[in-house]
mmCIF file of the C-alpha atoms, coordinates in Angstrom:
data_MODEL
# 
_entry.id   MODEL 
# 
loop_
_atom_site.group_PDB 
_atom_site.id 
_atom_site.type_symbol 
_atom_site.label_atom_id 
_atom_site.label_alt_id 
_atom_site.label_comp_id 
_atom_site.label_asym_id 
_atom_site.label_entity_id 
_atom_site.label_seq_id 
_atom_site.pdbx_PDB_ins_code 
_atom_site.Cartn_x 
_atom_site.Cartn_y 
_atom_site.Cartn_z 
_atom_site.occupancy 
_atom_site.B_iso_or_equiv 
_atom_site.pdbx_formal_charge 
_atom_site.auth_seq_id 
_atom_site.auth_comp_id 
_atom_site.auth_asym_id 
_atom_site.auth_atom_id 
_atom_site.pdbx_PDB_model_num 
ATOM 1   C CA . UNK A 1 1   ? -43.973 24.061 14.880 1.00 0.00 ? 1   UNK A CA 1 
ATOM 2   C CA . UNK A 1 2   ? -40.702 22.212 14.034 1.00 0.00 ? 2   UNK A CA 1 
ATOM 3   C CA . UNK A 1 3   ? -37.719 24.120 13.399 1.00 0.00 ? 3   UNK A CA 1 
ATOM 4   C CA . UNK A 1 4   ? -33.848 23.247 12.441 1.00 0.00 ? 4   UNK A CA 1 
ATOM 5   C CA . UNK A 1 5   ? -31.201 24.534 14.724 1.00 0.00 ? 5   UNK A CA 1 
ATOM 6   C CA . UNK A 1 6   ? -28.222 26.552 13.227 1.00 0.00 ? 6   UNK A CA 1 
ATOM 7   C CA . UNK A 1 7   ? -24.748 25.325 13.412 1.00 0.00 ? 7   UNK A CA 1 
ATOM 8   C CA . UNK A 1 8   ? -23.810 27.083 16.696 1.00 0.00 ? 8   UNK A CA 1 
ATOM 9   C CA . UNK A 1 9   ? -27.025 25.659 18.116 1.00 0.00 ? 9   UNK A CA 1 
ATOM 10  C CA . UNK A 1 10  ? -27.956 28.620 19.490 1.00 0.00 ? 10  UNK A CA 1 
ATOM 11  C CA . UNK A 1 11  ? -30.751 29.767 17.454 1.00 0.00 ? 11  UNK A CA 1 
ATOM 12  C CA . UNK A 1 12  ? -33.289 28.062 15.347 1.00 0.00 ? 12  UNK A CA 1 
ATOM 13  C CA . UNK A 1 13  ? -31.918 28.404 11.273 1.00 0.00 ? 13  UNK A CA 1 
ATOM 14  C CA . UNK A 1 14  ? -35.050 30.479 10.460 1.00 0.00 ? 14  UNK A CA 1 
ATOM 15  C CA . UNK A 1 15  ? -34.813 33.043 12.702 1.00 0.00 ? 15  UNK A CA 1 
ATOM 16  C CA . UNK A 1 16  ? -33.619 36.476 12.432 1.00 0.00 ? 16  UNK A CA 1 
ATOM 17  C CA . UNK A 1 17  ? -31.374 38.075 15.016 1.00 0.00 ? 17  UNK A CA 1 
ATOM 18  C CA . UNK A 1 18  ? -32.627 39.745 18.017 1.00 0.00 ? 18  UNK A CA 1 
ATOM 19  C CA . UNK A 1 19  ? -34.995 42.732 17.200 1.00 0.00 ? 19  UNK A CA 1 
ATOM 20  C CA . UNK A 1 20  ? -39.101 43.606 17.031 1.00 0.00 ? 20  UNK A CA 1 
ATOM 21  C CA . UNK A 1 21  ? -41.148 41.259 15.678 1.00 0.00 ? 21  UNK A CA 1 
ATOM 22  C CA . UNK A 1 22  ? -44.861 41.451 14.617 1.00 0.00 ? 22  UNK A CA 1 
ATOM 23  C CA . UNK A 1 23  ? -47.892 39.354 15.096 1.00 0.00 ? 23  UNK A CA 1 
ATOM 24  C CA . UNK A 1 24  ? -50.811 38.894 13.329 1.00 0.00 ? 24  UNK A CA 1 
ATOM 25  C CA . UNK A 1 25  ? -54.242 37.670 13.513 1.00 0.00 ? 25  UNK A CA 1 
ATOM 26  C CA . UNK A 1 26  ? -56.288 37.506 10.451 1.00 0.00 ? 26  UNK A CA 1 
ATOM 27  C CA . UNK A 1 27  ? -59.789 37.458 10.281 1.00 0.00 ? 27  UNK A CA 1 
ATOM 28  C CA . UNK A 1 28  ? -62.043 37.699 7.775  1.00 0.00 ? 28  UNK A CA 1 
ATOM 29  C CA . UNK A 1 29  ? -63.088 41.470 8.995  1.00 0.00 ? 29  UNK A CA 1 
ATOM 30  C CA . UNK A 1 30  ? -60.226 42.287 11.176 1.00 0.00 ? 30  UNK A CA 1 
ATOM 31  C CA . UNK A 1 31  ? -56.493 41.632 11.569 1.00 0.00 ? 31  UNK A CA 1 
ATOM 32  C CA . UNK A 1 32  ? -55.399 42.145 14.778 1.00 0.00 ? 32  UNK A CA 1 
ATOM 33  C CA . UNK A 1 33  ? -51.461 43.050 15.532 1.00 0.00 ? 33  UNK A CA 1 
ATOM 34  C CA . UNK A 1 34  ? -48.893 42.798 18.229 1.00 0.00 ? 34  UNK A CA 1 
ATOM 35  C CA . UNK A 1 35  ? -45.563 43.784 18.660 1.00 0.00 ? 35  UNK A CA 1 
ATOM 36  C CA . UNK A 1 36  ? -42.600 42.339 20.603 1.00 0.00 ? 36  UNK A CA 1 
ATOM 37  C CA . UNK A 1 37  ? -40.139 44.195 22.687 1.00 0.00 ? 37  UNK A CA 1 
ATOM 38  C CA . UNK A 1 38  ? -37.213 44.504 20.877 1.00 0.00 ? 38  UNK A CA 1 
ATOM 39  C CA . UNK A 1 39  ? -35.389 41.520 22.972 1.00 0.00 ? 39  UNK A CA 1 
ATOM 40  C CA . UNK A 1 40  ? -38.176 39.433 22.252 1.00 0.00 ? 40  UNK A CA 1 
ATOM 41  C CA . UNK A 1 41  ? -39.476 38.498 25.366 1.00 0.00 ? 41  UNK A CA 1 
ATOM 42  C CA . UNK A 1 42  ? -42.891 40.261 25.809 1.00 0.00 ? 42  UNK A CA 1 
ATOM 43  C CA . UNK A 1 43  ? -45.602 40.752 23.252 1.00 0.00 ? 43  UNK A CA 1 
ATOM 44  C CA . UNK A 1 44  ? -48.204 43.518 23.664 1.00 0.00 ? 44  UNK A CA 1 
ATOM 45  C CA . UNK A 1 45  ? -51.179 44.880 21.775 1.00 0.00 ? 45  UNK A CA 1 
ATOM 46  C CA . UNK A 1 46  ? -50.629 47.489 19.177 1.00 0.00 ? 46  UNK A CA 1 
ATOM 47  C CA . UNK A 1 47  ? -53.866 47.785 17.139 1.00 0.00 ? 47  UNK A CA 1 
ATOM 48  C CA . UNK A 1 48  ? -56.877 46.427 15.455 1.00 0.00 ? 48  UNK A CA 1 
ATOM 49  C CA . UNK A 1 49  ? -56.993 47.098 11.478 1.00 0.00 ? 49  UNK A CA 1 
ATOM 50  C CA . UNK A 1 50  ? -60.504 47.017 9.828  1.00 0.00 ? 50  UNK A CA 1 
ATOM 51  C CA . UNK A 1 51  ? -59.752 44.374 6.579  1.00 0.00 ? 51  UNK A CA 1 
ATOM 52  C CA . UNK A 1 52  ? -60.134 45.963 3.646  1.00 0.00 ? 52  UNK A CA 1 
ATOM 53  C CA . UNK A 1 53  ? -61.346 44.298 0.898  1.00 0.00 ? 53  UNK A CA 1 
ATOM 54  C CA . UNK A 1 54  ? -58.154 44.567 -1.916 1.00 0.00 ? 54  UNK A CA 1 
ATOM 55  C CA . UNK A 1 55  ? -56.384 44.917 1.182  1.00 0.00 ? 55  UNK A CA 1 
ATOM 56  C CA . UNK A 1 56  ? -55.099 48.428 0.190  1.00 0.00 ? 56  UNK A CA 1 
ATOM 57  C CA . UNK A 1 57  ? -54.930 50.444 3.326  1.00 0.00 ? 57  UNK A CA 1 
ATOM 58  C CA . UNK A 1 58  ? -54.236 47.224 6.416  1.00 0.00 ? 58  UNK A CA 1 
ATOM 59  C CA . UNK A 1 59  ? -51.955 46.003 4.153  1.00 0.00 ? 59  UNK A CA 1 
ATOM 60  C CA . UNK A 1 60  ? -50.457 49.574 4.232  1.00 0.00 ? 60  UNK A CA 1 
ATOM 61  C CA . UNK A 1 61  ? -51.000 50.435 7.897  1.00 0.00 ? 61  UNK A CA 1 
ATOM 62  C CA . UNK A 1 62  ? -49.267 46.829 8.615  1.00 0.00 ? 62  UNK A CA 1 
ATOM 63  C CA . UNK A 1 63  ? -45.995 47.693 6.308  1.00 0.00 ? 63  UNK A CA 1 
ATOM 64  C CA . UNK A 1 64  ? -45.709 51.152 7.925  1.00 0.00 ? 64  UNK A CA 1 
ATOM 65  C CA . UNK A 1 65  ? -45.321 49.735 11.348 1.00 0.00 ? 65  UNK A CA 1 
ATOM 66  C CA . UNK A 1 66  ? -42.738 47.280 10.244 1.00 0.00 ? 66  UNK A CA 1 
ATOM 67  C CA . UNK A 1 67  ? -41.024 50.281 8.976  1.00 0.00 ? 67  UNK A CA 1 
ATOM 68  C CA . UNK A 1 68  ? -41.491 52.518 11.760 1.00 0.00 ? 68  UNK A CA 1 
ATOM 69  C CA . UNK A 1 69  ? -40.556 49.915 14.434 1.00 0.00 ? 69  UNK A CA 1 
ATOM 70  C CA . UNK A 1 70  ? -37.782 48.553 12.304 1.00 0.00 ? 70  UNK A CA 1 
ATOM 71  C CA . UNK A 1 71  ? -39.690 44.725 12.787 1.00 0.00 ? 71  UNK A CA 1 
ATOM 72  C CA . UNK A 1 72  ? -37.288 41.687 11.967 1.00 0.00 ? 72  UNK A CA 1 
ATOM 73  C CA . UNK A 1 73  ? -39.937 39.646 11.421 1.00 0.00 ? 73  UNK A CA 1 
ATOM 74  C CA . UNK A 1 74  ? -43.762 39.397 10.816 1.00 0.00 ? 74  UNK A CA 1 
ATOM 75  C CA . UNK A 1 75  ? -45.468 36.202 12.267 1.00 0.00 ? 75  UNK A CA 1 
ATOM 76  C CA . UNK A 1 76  ? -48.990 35.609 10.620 1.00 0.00 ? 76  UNK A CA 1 
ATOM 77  C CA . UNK A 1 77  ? -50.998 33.190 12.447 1.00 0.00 ? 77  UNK A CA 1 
ATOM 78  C CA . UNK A 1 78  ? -52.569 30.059 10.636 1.00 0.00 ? 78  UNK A CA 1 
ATOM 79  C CA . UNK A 1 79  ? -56.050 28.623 11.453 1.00 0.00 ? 79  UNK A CA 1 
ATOM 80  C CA . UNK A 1 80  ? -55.586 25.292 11.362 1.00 0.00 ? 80  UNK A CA 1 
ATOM 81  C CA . UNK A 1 81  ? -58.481 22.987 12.100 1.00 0.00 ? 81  UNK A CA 1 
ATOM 82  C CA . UNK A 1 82  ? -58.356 21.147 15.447 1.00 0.00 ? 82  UNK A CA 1 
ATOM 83  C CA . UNK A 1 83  ? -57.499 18.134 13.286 1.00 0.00 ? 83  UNK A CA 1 
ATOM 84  C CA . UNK A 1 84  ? -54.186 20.042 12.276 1.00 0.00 ? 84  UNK A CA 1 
ATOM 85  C CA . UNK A 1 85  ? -55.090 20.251 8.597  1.00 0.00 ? 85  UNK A CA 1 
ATOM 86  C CA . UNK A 1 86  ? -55.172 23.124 6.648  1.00 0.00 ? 86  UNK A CA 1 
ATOM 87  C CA . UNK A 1 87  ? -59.121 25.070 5.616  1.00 0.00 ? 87  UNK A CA 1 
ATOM 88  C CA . UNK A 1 88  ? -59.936 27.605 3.809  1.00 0.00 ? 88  UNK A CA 1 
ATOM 89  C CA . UNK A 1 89  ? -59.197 30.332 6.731  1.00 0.00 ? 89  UNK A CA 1 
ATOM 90  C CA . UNK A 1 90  ? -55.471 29.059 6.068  1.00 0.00 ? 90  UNK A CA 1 
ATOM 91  C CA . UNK A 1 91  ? -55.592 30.111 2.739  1.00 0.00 ? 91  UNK A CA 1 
ATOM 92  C CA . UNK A 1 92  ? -57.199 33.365 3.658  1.00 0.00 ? 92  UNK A CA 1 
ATOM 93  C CA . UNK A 1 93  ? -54.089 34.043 6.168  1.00 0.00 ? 93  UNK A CA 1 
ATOM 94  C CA . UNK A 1 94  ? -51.063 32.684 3.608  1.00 0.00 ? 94  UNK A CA 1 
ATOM 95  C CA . UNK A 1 95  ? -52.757 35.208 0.823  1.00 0.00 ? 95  UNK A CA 1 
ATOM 96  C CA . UNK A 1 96  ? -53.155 37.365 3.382  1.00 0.00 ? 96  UNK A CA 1 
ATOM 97  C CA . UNK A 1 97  ? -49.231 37.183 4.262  1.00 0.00 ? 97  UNK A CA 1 
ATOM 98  C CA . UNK A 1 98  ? -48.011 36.608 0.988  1.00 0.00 ? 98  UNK A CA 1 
ATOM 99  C CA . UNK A 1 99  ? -49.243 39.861 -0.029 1.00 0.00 ? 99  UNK A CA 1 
ATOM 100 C CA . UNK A 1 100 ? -47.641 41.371 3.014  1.00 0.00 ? 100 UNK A CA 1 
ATOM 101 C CA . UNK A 1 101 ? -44.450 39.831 2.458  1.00 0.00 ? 101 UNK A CA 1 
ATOM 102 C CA . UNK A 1 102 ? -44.418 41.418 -0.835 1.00 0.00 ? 102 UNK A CA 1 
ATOM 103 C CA . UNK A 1 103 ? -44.935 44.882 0.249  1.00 0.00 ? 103 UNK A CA 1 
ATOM 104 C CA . UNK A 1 104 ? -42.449 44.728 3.194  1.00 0.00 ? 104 UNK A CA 1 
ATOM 105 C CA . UNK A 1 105 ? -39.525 42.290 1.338  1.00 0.00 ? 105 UNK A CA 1 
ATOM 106 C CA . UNK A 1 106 ? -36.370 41.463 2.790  1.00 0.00 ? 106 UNK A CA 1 
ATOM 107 C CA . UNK A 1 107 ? -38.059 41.698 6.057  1.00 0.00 ? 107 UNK A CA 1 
ATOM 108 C CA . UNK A 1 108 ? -39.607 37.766 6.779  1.00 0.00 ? 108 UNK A CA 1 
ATOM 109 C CA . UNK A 1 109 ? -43.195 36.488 7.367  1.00 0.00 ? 109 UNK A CA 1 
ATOM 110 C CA . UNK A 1 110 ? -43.416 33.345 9.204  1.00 0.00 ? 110 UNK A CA 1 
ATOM 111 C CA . UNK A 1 111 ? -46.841 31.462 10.204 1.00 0.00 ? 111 UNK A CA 1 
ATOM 112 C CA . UNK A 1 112 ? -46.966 29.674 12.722 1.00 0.00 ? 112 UNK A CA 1 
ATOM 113 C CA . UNK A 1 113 ? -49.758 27.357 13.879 1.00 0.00 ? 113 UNK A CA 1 
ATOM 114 C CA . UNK A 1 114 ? -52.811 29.577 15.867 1.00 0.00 ? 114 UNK A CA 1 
ATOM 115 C CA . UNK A 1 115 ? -55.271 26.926 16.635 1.00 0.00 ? 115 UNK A CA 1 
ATOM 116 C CA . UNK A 1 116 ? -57.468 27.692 18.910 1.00 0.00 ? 116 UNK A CA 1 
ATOM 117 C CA . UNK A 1 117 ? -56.103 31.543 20.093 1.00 0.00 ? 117 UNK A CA 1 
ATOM 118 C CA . UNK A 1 118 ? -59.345 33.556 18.931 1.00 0.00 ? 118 UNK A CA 1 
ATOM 119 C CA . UNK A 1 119 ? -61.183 31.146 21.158 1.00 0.00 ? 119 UNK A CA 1 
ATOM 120 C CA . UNK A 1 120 ? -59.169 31.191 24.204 1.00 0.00 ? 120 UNK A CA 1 
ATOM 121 C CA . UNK A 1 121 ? -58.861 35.219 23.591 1.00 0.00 ? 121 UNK A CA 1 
ATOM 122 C CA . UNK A 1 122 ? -62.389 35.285 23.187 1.00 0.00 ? 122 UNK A CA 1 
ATOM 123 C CA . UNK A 1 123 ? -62.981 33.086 26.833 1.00 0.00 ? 123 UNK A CA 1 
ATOM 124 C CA . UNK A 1 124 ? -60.141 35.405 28.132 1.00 0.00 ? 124 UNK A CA 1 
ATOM 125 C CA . UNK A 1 125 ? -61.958 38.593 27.459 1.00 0.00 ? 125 UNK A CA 1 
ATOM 126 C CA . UNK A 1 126 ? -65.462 37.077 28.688 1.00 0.00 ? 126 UNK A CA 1 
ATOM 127 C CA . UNK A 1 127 ? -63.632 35.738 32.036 1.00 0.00 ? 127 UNK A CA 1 
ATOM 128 C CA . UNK A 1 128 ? -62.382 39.634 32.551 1.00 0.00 ? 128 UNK A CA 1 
ATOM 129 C CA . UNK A 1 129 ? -65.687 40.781 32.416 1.00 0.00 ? 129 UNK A CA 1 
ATOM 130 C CA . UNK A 1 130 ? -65.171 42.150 28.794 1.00 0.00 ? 130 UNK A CA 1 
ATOM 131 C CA . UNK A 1 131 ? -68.296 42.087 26.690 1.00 0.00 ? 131 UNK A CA 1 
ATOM 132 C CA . UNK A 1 132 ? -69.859 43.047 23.379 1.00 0.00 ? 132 UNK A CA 1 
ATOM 133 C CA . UNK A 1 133 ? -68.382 46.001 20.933 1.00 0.00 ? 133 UNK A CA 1 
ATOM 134 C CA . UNK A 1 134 ? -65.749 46.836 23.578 1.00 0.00 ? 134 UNK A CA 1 
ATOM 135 C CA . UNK A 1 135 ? -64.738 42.598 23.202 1.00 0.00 ? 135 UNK A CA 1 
ATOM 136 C CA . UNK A 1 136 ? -64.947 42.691 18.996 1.00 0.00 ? 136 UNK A CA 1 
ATOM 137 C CA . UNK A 1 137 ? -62.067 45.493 19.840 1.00 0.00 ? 137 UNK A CA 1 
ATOM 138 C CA . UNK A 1 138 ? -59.356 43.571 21.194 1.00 0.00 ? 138 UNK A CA 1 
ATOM 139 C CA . UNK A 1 139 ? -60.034 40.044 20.951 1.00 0.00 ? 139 UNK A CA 1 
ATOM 140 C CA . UNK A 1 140 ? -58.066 40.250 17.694 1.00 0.00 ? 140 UNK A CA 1 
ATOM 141 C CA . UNK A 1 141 ? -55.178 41.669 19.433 1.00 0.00 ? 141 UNK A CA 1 
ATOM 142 C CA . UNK A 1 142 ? -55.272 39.199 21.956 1.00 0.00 ? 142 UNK A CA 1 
ATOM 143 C CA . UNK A 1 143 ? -55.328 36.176 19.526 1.00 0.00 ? 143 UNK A CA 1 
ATOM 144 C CA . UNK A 1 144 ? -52.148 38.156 17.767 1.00 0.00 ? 144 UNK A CA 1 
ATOM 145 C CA . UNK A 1 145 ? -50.496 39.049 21.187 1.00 0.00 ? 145 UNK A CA 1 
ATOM 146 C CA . UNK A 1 146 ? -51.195 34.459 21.564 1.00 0.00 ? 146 UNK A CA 1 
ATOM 147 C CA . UNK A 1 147 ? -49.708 33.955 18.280 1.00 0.00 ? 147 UNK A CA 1 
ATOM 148 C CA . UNK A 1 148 ? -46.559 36.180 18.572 1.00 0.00 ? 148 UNK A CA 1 
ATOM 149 C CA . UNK A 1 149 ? -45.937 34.776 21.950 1.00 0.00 ? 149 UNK A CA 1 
ATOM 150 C CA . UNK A 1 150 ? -45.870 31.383 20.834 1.00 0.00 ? 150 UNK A CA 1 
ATOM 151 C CA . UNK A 1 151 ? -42.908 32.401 18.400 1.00 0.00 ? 151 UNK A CA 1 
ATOM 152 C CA . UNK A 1 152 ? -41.172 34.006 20.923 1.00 0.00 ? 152 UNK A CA 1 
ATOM 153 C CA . UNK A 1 153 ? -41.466 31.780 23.767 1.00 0.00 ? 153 UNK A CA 1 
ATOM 154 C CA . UNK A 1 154 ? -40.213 28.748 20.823 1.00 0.00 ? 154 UNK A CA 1 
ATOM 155 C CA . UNK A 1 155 ? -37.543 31.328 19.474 1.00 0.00 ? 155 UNK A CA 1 
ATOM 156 C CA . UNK A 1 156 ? -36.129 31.319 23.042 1.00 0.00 ? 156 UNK A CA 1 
ATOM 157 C CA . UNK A 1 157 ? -36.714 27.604 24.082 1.00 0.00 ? 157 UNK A CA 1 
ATOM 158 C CA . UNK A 1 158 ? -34.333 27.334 20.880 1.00 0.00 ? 158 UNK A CA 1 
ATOM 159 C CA . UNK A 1 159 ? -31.736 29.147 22.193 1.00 0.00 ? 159 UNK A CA 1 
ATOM 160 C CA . UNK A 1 160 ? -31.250 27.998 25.450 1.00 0.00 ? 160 UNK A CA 1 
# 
């Protein structure tokens, strides 16, 4: 993901100051979230939200942490296929944060590119000796722990 530098160089233009951030995964029956530390170093699991179909109550659960945690920003990951291009699961994810950045406005939603992190979660998990139900748990909040800590690591390359 490109990104233009401010003025004073020291932080990409598109990024908010210092603060919590969130990640998330979306999937097509779960959406799995992070959260940052609030220096944005470190991102670490916070939940796994069953989707619900009008997206009343994850939608809900997902605006109530941003407000309880005081998040700067939201960082939805985007499926994109290994080709780079955008398919239908991108679609699913910008609805998916559009509709969250209307419920949780002035506070941003970025996406960023996720290729890949479900399936590196998933061989993550399966390496640690994590299987079945207890693996459909968390591998959703490992793909959005991979997402948000892809922003943050970029966030800080940015301001070095």
């Amino acid at each position: 993901m490109s990104m233009n530098l401010a003025d004073d160089g020291d932080m990409p233009a598109d990024s908010p100051p210092k603060g919590v951030r969130l990640g998330v995964d979306v999937g097509t029956v779960r959406v799995g979230v992070a959260m940052s530390d609030p220096h944005g170093v470190l991102a670490t699991p916070v939940t796994t939200l069953a989707r619900d179909a009008v997206g009343a109550t994850d939608l809900k659960a997902l605006a109530a942490l941003v407000e309880e945690h005081e998040v700067v920003e939201v960082v939805v990951g985007l499926p994109k296929t290994l080709r780079g291009s955008d398919g239908p699961a991108v679609l699913t994810a910008r609805m998916y944060g559009d509709a969250l950045a209307a419920r949780i406005t002035p506070v941003p939603v970025v996406y960023v590119d996720e290729r890949l992190t479900t399936v590196s979660a998933d061989r993550q998990l399966r390496d640690a000796g994590v299987r079945g139900r207890a693996k459909r748990k968390v591998v959703d909040q490992v793909a959005a722990i991979r997402i948000l800590q892809n922003r943050l690591d970029n966030l800080a390359g940015g301001a070095r």
